[in-house]
PLY file of the C-alpha trace (Angstrom):
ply
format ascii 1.0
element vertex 373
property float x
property float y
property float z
element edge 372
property int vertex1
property int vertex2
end_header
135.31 70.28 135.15
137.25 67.49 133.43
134.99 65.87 130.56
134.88 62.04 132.64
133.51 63.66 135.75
130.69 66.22 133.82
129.28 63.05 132.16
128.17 61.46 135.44
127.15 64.67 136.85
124.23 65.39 134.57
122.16 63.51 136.68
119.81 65.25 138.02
119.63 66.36 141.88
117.26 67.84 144.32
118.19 70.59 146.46
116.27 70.55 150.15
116.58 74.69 150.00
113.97 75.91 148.01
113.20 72.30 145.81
115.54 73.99 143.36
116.66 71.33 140.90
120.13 71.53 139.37
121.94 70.07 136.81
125.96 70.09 136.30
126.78 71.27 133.43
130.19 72.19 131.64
131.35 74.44 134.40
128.12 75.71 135.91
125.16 74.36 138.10
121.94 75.11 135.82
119.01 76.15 138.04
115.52 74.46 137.18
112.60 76.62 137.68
109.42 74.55 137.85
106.69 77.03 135.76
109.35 79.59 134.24
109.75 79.22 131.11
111.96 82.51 130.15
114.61 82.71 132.30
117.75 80.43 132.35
120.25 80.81 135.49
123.30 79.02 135.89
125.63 79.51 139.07
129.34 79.27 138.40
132.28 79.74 140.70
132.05 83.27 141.80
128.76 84.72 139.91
125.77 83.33 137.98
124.72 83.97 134.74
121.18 84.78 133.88
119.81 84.31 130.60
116.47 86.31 129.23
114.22 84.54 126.50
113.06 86.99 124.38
109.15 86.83 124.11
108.38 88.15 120.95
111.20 86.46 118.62
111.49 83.01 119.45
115.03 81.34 120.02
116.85 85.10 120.67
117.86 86.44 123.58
116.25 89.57 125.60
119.20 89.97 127.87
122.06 88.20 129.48
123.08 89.41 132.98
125.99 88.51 135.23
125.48 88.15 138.43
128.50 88.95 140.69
128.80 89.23 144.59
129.69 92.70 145.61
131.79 91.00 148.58
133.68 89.61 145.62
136.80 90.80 143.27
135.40 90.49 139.73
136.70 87.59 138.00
139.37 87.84 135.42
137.15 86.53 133.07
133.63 87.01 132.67
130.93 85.79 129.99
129.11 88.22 127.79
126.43 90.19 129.61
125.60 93.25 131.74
127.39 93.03 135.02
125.60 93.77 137.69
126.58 93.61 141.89
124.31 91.58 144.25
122.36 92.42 146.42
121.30 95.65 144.89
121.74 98.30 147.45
119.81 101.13 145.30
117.31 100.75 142.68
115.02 102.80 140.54
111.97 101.08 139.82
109.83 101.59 136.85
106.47 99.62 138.00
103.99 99.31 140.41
104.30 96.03 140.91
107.64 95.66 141.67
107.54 98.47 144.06
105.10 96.10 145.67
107.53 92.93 145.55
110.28 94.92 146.99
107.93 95.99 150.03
107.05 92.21 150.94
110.86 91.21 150.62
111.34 93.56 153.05
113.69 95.69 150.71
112.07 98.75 150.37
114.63 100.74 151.60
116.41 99.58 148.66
113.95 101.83 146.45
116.10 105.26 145.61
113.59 106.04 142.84
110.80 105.54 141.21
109.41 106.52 137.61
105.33 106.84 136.93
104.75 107.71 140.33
100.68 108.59 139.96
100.50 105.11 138.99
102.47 103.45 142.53
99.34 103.18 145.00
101.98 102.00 147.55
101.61 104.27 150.64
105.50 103.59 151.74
106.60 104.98 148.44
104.01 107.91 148.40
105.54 108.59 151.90
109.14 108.21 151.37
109.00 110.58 147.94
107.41 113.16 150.43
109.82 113.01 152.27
113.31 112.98 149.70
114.30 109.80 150.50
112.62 108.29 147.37
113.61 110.59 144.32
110.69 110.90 141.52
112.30 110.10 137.93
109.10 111.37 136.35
107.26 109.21 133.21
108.06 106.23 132.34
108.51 106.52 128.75
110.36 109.65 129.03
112.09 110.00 132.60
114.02 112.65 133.66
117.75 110.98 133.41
119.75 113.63 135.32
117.64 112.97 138.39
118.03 108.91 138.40
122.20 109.86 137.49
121.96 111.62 140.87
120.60 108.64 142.27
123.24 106.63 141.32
121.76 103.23 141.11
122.87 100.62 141.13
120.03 99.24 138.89
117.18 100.37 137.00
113.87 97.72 136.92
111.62 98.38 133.81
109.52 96.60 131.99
110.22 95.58 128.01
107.57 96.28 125.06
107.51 94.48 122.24
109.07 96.87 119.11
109.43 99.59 121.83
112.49 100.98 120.21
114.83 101.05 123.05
115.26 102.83 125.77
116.75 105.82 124.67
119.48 107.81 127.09
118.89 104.96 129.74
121.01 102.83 127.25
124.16 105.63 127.42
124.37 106.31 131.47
126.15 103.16 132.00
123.52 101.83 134.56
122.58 98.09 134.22
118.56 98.13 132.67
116.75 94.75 134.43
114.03 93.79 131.88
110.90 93.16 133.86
109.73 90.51 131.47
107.75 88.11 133.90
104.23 89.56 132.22
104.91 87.45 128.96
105.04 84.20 130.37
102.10 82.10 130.02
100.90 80.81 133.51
100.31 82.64 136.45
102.60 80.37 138.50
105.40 81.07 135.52
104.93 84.77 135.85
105.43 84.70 139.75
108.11 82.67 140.03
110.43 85.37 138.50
110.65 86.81 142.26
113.13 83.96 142.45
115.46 86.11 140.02
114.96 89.27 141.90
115.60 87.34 145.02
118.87 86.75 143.58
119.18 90.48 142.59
118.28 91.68 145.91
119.98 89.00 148.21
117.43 87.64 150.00
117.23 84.19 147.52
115.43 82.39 150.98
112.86 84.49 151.48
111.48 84.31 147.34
112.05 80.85 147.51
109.70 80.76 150.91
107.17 82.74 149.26
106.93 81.29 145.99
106.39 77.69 148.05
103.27 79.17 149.94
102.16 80.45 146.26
102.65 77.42 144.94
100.66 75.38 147.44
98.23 78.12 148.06
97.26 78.18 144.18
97.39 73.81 143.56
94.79 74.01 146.86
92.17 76.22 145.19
92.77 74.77 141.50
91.84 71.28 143.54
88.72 72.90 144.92
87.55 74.31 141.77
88.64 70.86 140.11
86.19 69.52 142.82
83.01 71.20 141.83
83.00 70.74 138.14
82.80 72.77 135.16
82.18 76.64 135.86
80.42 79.32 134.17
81.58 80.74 130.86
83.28 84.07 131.61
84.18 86.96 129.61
86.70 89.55 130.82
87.33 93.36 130.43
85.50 95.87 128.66
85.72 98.23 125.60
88.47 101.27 125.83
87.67 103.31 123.28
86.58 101.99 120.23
88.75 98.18 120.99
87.86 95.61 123.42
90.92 93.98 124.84
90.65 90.39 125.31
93.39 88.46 127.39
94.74 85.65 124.40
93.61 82.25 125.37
97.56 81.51 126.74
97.55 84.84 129.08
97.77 84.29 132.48
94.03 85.43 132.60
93.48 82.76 130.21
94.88 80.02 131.86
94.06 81.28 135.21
90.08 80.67 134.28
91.14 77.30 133.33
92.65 76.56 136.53
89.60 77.42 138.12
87.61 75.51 135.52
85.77 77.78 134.36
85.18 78.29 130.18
86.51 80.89 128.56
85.27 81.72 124.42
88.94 82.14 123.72
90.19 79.24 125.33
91.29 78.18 121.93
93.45 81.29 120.78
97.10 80.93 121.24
98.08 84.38 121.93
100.05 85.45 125.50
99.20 89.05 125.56
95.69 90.83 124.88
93.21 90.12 121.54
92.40 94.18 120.14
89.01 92.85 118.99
85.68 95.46 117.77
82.61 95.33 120.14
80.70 93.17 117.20
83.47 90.21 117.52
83.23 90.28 121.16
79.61 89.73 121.12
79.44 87.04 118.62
81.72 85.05 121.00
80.59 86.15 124.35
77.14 87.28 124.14
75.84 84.00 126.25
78.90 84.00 128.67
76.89 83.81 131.87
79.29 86.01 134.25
81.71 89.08 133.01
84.20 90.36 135.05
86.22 93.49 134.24
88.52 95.59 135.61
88.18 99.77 135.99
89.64 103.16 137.20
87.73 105.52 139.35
87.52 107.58 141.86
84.22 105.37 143.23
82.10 102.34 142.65
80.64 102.11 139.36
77.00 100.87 138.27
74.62 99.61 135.62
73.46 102.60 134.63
76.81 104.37 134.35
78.37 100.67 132.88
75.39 101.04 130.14
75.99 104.47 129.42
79.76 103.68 128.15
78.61 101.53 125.82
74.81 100.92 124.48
75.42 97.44 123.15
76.68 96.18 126.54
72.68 95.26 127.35
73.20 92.55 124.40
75.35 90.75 126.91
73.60 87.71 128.72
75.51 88.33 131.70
74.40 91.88 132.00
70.64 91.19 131.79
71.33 89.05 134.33
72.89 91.05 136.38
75.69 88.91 137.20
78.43 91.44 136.69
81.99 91.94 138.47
83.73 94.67 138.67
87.46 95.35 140.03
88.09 99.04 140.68
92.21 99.21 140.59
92.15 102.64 142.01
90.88 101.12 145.15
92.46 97.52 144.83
95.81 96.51 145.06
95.05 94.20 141.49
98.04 95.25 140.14
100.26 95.32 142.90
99.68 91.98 144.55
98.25 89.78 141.70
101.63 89.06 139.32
103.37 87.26 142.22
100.42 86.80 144.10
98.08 84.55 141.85
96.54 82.71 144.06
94.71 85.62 145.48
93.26 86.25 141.95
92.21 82.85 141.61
90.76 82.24 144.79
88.17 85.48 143.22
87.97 83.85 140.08
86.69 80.62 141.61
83.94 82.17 143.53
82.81 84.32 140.59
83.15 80.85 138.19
81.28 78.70 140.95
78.56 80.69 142.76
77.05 77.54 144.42
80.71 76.87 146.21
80.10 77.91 149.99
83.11 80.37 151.34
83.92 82.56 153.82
86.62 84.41 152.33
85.26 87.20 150.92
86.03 88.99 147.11
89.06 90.45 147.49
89.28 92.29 144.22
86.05 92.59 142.55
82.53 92.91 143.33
79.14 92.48 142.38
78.00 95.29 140.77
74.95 97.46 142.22
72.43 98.91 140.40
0 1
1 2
2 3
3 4
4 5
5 6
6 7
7 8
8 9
9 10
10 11
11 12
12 13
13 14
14 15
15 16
16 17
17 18
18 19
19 20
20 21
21 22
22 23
23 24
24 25
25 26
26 27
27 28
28 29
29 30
30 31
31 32
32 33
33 34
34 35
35 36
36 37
37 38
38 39
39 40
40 41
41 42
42 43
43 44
44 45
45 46
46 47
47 48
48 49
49 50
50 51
51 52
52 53
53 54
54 55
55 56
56 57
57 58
58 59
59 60
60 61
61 62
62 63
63 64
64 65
65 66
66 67
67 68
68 69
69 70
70 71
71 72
72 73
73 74
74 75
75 76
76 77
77 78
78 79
79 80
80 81
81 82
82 83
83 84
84 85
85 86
86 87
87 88
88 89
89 90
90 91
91 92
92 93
93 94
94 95
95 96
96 97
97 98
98 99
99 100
100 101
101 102
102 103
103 104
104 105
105 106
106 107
107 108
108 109
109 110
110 111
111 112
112 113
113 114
114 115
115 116
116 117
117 118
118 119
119 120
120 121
121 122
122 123
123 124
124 125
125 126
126 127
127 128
128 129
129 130
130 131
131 132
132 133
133 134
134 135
135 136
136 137
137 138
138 139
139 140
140 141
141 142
142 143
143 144
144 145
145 146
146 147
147 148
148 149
149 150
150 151
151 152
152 153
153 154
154 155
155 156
156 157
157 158
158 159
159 160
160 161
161 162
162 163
163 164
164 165
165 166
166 167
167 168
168 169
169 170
170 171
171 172
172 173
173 174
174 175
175 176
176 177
177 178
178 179
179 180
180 181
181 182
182 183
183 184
184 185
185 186
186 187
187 188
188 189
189 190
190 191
191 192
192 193
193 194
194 195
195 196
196 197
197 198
198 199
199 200
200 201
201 202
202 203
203 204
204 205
205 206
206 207
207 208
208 209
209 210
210 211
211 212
212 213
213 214
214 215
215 216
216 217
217 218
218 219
219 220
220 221
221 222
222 223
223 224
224 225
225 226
226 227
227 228
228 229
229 230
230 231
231 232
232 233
233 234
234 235
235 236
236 237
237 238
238 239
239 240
240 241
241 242
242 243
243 244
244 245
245 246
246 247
247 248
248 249
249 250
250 251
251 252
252 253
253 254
254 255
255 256
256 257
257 258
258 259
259 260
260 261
261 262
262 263
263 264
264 265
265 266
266 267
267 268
268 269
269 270
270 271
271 272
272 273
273 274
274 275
275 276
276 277
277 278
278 279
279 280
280 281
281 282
282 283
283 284
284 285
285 286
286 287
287 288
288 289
289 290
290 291
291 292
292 293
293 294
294 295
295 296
296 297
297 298
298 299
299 300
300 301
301 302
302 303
303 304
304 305
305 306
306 307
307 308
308 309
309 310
310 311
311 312
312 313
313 314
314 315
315 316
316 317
317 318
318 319
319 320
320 321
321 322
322 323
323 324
324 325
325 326
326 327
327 328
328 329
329 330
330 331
331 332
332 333
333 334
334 335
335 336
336 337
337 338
338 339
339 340
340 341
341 342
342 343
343 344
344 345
345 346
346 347
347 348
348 349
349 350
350 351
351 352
352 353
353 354
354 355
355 356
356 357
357 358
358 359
359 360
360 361
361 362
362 363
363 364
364 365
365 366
366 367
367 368
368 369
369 370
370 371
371 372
């Protein structure tokens, strides 16, 4: 692009596919995501480079990935990154939730394997692994590698930790790692609008850009309604594990998600992204009078008071628990984890009624309920 013709270019345009806004810049088309704030993509001639924030370290870089059309020769000359074709063909996937996404893009047949399968409540996947067609890479943190090099992948989707250490062999097998990083933004409309950069890794760019546009609407309509009926109750999320509550950080998308439903939160203050490791004591001093508490669970059936009490004796300091105005979200028996990260407004549209009791509905909980005694 000759240096005259960039400078008027700049300007910023609006695209009528997907109201993706792009700006020309020295030899690429920079993609603007509306919420996203850790991904950069820019489309050149011939592939599109996409750029990873990392999280934890501000101003470095997680990962930089090339996206080139399989259709396509490579190009002579590429930009620093991992390489990978598009669409993916054959994945392994590391998560739950992207499992999930896959399945509502309509690319599950995409999925060749999956790691942590006890944790992938998706009855395709269950079903397909059954079968052979969908090869079990065992844990996680320790998968088998000679089954996902018989695979042969064309990708593998995990998800980064902060001071993880690496990846271990997966770094020497020569397969391109795509770091699942969407959990770190700081919105729930941020988070989910990283399917638009699996859309591009999949191929099917018009279908994550269809879906993120019914998220988006879906989510600004219930935040309006909740705007509508005032302040809500004061919430507090979670429960103890062990010995350490964990308390989503005032920025989580838990966080601002109670926001967005106007509700008050007694760490609406704290800065943190991720999760607060706090004793039972601080929790109380800050939450004692929240007047509803939601948390989330695993089991094999509905918990109750008595069983909730018996966990932890000083839960019956809680205001909300005398009360009785307790929610509880069992994820063995919900899809929370599966559906909520790029479907937020479904969360929200539970946090609302939990936050606003007096608000009339007819759409039901569809994650948590009241629990019995």
């Amino acid at each position: 692009m000759k240096p005259l013709v960039g400078l008027f270019l700049v300007t910023l345009t609006l695209l009528s596919c997907g109201g993706h806004t792009t700006r020309q810049q020295e030899g690429g088309d920079s993609i603007r995501l509306q919420y996203a704030t850790l991904p950069q993509m820019v489309r050149y001639d011939g592939y599109t480079v996409v750029t990873l924030a990392n999280p934890w370290k501000q101003g470095r870089v997680l990962h930089t990935y090339v996206l080139v059309p399989r259709e396509k020769p490579l190009p002579d000359q590429l930009p620093e990154g991992t390489v990978i074709r598009t669409p993916l063909q054959r994945a392994v996937v590391f998560t739950t939730v992207h499992s999930a996404l896959l399945v509502t893009l309509g690319c599950q047949e995409r999925i060749a394997g999956v790691a942590d399968l006890k944790y992938i409540k998706i009855p395709y996947v269950q079903q397909q692994v059954k079968a052979g067609r969908i090869v079990d890479c065992g844990d996680g943190l320790s998968p088998v590698v000679e089954k996902i090099i018989d695979v042969k992948p064309d990708a593998i989707l995990l998800s980064p930790f902060e001071n993880s250490g690496g990846y271990g062999k997966l770094e020497e097998i020569d397969i391109p790692l795509v770091e699942c990083a969407e959990y770190m933004e700081t919105s729930p409309l941020a988070r989910a609008e990283w399917m638009k950069f699996y859309g591009m890794l999949f191929g099917v760019e018009q279908k994550t850009d269809s879906l993120f546009a019914v998220v988006d609407s879906s989510y600004h309509a219930l935040k309006a309604q909740a705007a509508q009926a005032g302040q809500g109750r004061l919430a507090l999320v979670d429960k103890m594990v062990g010995s350490v509550w964990y308390v989503p950080g005032g920025r989580s998308t838990i966080g601002q998600m109670i926001h967005d439903a106007c509700g008050r939160y007694p760490w609406s203050d704290d800065t943190h992204s991720g999760s607060l490791s706090l004793p039972f004591e601080t929790v109380l001093e800050r939450g004692e009078d929240a007047d509803v508490w939601c948390y989330r669970y695993s089991s094999d059936h509905q918990t109750a008071f008595r069983e909730l009490l018996s966990e932890h004796q000083g839960y019956d300091q809680l205001k909300a628990f005398r009360l009785r105005e307790v929610y509880a979200c069992n994820v063995e028996q919900t899809l929370f984890y599966e559906e909520t990260p790029f479907r937020p407004d479904y969360l929200l549209g539970d946090f609302i009624q939990m936050l606003h009791p007096e608000m009339t509905t007819t759409v039901p909980l569809r994650y948590y309920q009241k629990l019995n005694d």
